[in-house]
C-alpha positions in Angstrom: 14.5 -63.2 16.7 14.6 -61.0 13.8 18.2 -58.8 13.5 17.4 -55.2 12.6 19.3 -54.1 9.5 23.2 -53.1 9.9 23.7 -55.9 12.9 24.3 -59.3 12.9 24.0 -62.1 15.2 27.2 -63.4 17.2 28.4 -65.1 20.5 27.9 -62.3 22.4 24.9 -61.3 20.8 23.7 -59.0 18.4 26.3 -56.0 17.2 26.9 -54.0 14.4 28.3 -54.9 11.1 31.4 -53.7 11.1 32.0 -54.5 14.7 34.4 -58.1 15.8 34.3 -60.5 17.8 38.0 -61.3 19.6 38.8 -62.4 23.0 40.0 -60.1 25.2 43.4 -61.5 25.3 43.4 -60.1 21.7 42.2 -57.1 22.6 44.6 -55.9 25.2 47.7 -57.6 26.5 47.3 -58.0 30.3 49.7 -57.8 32.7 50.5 -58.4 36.4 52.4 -55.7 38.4 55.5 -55.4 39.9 56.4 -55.5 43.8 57.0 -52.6 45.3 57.3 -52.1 48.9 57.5 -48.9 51.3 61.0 -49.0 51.5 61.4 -48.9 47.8 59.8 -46.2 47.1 61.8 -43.0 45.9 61.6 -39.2 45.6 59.7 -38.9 42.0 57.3 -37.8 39.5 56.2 -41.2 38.0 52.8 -42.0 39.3 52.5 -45.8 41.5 49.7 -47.4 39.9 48.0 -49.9 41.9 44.5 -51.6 42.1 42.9 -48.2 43.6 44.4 -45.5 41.3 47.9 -43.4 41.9 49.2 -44.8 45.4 52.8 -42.7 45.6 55.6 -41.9 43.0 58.6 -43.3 41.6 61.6 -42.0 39.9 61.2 -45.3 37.7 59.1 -45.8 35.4 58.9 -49.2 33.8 55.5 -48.4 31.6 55.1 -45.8 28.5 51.7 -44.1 28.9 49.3 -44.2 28.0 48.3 -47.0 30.0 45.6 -48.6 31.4 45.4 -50.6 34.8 42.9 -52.9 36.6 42.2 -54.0 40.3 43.6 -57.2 40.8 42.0 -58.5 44.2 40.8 -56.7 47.2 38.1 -54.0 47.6 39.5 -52.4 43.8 38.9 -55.4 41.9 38.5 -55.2 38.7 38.1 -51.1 39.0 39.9 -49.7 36.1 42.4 -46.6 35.9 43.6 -44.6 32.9 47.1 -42.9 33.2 48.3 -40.7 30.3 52.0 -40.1 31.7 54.8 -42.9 32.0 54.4 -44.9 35.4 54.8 -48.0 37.4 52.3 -50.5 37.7 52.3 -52.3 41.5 51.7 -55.6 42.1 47.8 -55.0 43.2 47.3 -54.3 39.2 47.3 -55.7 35.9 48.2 -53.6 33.4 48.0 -53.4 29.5 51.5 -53.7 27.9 50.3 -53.4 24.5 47.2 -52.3 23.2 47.5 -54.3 19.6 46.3 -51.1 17.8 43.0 -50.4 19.8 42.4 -46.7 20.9 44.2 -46.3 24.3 41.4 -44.2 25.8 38.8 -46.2 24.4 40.3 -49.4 26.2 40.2 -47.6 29.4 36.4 -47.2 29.0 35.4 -50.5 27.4 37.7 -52.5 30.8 35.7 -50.3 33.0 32.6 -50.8 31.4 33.0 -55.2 32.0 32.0 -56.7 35.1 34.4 -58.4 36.2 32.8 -59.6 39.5 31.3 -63.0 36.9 35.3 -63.8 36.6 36.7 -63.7 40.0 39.2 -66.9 40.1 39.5 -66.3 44.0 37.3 -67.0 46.7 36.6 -65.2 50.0 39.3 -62.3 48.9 38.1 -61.5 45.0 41.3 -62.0 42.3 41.5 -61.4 39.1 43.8 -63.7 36.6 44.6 -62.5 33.7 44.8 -65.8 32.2 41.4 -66.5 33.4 39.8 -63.3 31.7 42.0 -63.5 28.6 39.6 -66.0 26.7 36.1 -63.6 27.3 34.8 -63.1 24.2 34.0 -59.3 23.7 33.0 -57.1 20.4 35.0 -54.6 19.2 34.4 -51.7 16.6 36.9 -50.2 14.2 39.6 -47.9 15.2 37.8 -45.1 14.2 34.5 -45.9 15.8 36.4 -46.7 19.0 38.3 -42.7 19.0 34.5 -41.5 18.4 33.2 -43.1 21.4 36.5 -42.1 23.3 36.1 -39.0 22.8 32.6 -38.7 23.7 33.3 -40.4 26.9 35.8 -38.5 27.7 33.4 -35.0 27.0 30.8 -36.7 30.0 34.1 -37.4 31.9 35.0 -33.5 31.6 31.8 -32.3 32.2 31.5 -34.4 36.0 34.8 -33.3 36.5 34.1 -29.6 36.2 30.4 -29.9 38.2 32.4 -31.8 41.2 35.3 -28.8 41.1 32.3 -26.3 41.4 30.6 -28.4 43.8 34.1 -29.1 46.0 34.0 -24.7 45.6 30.1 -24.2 46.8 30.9 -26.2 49.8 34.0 -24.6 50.8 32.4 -21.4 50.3 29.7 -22.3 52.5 31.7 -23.8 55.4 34.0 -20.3 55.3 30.5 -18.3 55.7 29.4 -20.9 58.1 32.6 -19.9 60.3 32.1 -16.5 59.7 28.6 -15.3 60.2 27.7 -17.8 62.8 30.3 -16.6 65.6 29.7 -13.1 64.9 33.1 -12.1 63.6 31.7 -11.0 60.1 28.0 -9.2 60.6 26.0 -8.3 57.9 25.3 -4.9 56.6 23.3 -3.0 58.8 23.4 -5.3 61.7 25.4 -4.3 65.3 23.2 -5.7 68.1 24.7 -8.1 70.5 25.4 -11.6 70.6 24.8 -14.0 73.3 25.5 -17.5 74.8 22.9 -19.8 75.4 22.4 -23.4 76.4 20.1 -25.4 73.2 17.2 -26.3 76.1 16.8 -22.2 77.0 16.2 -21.3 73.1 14.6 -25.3 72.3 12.8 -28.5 72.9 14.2 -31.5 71.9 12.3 -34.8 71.6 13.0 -37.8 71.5 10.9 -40.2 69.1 9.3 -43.1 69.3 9.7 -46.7 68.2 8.1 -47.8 65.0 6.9 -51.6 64.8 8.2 -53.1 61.4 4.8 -54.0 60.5 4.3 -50.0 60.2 6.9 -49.6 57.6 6.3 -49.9 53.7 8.5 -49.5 50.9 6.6 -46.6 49.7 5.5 -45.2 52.2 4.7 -41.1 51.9 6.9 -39.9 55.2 10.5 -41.0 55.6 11.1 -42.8 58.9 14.5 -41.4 60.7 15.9 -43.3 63.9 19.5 -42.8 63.8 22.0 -42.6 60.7 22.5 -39.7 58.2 19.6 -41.2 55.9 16.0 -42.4 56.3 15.8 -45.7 57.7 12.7 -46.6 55.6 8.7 -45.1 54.6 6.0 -45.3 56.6 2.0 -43.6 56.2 2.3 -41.9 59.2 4.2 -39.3 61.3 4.8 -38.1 64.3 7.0 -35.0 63.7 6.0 -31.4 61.6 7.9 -30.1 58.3 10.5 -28.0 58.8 11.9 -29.7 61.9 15.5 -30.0 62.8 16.4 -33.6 63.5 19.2 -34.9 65.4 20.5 -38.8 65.5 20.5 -39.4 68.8 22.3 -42.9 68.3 24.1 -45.1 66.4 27.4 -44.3 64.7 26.1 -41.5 63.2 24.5 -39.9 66.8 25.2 -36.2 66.6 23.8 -36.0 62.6 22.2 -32.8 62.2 19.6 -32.5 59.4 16.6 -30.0 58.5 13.6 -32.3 57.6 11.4 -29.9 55.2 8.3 -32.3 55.1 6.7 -34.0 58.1 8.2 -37.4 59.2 8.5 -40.1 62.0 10.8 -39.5 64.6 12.1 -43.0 65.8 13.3 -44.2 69.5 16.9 -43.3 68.2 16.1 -39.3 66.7 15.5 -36.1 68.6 12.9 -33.3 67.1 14.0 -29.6 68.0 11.7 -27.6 68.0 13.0 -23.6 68.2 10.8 -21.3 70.7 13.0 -18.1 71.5 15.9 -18.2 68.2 14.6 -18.5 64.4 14.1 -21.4 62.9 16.8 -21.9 60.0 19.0 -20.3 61.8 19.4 -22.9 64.5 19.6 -25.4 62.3 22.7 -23.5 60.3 24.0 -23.0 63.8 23.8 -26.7 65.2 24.7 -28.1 61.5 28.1 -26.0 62.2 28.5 -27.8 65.4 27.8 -30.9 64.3 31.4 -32.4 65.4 30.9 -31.3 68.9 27.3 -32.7 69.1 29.0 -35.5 68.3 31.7 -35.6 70.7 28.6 -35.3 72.8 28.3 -39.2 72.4 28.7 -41.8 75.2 28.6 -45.9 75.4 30.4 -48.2 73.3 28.2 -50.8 72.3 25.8 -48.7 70.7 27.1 -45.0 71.0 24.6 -42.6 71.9 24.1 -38.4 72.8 21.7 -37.9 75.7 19.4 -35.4 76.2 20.6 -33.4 79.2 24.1 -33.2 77.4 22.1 -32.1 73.9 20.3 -29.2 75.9 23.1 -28.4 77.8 25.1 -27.5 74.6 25.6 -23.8 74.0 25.4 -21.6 70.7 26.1 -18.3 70.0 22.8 -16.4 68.6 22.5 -12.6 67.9 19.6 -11.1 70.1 17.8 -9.3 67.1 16.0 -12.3 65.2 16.6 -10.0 62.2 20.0 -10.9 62.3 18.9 -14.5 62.5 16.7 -14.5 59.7 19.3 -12.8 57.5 22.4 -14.7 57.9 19.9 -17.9 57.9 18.7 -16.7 54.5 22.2 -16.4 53.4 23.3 -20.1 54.5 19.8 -21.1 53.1 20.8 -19.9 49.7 23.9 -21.3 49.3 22.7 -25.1 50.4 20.1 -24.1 47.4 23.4 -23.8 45.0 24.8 -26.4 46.3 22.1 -29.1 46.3 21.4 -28.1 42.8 25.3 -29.0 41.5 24.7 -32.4 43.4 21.3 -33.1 41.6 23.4 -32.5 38.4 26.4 -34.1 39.4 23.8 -37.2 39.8 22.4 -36.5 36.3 25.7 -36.1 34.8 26.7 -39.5 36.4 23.7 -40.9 35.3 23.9 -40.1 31.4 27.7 -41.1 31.1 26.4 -44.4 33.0 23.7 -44.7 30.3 26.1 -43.7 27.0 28.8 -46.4 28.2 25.9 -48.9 28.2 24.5 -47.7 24.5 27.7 -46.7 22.7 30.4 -49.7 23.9 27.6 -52.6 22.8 26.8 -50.7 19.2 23.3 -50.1 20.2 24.0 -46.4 19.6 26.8 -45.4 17.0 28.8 -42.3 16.2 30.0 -43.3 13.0 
């Protein structure tokens, strides 16, 4: 295979020029934590850094920052963790002691960037041994290269950050309105009618779906097939419920799920269709979606926990009388799940394009130099 110009051929493939091959022993020195236990912990500012991230403070710190620590066995392994202050690395870590001139930051994102799941020296509970990593070959890039890619990094890093602090924002915002405008004890402009109580089965029908044989279900299938659980449970070509339904899991862990279903879809043996007939639409969903933890401490059964229907129509909601009112404070709730589905869609994109830039810049097929 013919090397395009400016790369060259190596043991772990193709990279750039100027770029070295050097196990990752030579790289970064790797070491293991030190035991800590409950009792030993103090009253302090220097982070704990174990295999998940900060886990408590110190008023010891036994490592300069910056530092960089990895997951050493359990559900973190091999998850990476930058920490720019002073800290002390626990004994679910390994941690670099010395970063043999390499760019701190940049070390944080090529570690992250390894799978490390190819290297586990443990068996049913994952471990990683230093010693048993130490000898992977890896390709490096100059010092200068390696603060250019840092850096960049570090922009994407900034950029989720902000769109989850905005996102973290929109939703508080949105569950403050919730509380507010759907009890009544903030009205809109111009409204002043009454309020009343009323049971879900005297404002709306709810029924229950049917089962859908496997051999119905297709991968891409054009309706989405709900029985139970927060998301679709697979495709299928045909429905049995409208667009613009409310659906409610009915069992299941996640019975008492409230969700507004804007296409048509098939309602399964463990999913309830509501169907509003005397309250607006959108507005009952907004008002059962801010009752969704009592609908779900509606839920009876062990084995496989379920909410029943008489308990589901039995359940009460304040509405205002004047569907006006309804209509308005659902347009309101409406616009705000807008805002706030658009931040996740780029929170997702933003995820997506740091994803793709770790791939391009830390193997050299993109550079910044």
């Amino acid at each position: 295979m013919e090397v395009r110009k400016g790369y060259k051929q190596t043991e772990v493939g193709v990279i750039p020029n100027e770029w070295d091959v050097r196990s990752l022993g030579r790289f970064v020195a790797l070491q293991r934590g030190h035991d800590l236990t409950e009792h030993d912990r103090r009253q302090g500012e220097v982070p704990v850094m174990g295999s998940a991230g900060p886990s408590g403070f110190h008023d010891i710190a036994l490592v300069r920052g910056p530092g960089v620590v990895l997951g050493r066995s359990g559900a973190s392994f091999g998850q990476a963790h930058y920490c720019k202050t002073a800290f002390w690395p626990h004994n679910t870590a390994l941690y670099v002691t010395d970063f043999f001139g390499n760019h701190p930051l940049f070390a944080f994102y090529f570690l992250k960037g390894i799978d490390f799941s190819r290297y586990n020296s443990g068996g049913a509970q994952p471990s990683l041994n230093r010693n048993f990593v130490a000898p992977i070959l890896v390709a490096v890039p100059k010092r200068e290269e390696q603060e250019s890619i840092a850096e960049a990094l570090s922009d994407a890093d900034a950029l989720i950050e902000s769109v989850e602090q905005l996102l973290a924002k929109k939703r508080q915002l949105k569950q403050g309105a919730m509380q507010e405008l759907l009890t009544g004890n903030k009205r809109l402009p111009g409204f002043s009618g009454e309020w009343e109580l009323r049971a879900l089965g005297e404002i709306a029908t709810a029924n229950k779906g049917s089962q859908l044989s496997s051999s119905e279900m297709t991968e891409h299938g054009r309706f989405a097939h709900l029985n139970g659980g927060i998301s679709a449970s697979g495709y299928t070509n045909k429905s049995n419920a409208l667009g613009d339904t409310i659906a409610i899991s009915e069992g299941g862990n996640s019975c008492g799920f409230v969700q507004f279903m804007s296409e048509p879809y098939w309602c399964g043996s463990h999913c309830y269709s509501v169907i509003p007939n005397r309250v607006d639409n959108r507005f009952l969903y907004h008002a059962l979606k801010a009752q969704e933890p009592s609908i779900t401490g509606l839920r009876v059964g062990s084995g496989l926990p379920n909410v029943q229907k008489t308990a589901l129509l039995a359940f009460k909601l304040r509405c205002p009388k004047a569907s006006e009112e309804q209509c308005a404070i659902a347009a309101i709730l409406s616009d705000m799940d807008a805002e706030i589905a658009a931040l996740e869609e780029k929170l997702v994109k933003a995820r997506q394009v740091k994803q793709g830039m770790m791939q391009e810049l830390l193997t050299g097929k993109i550079r910044l130099v």
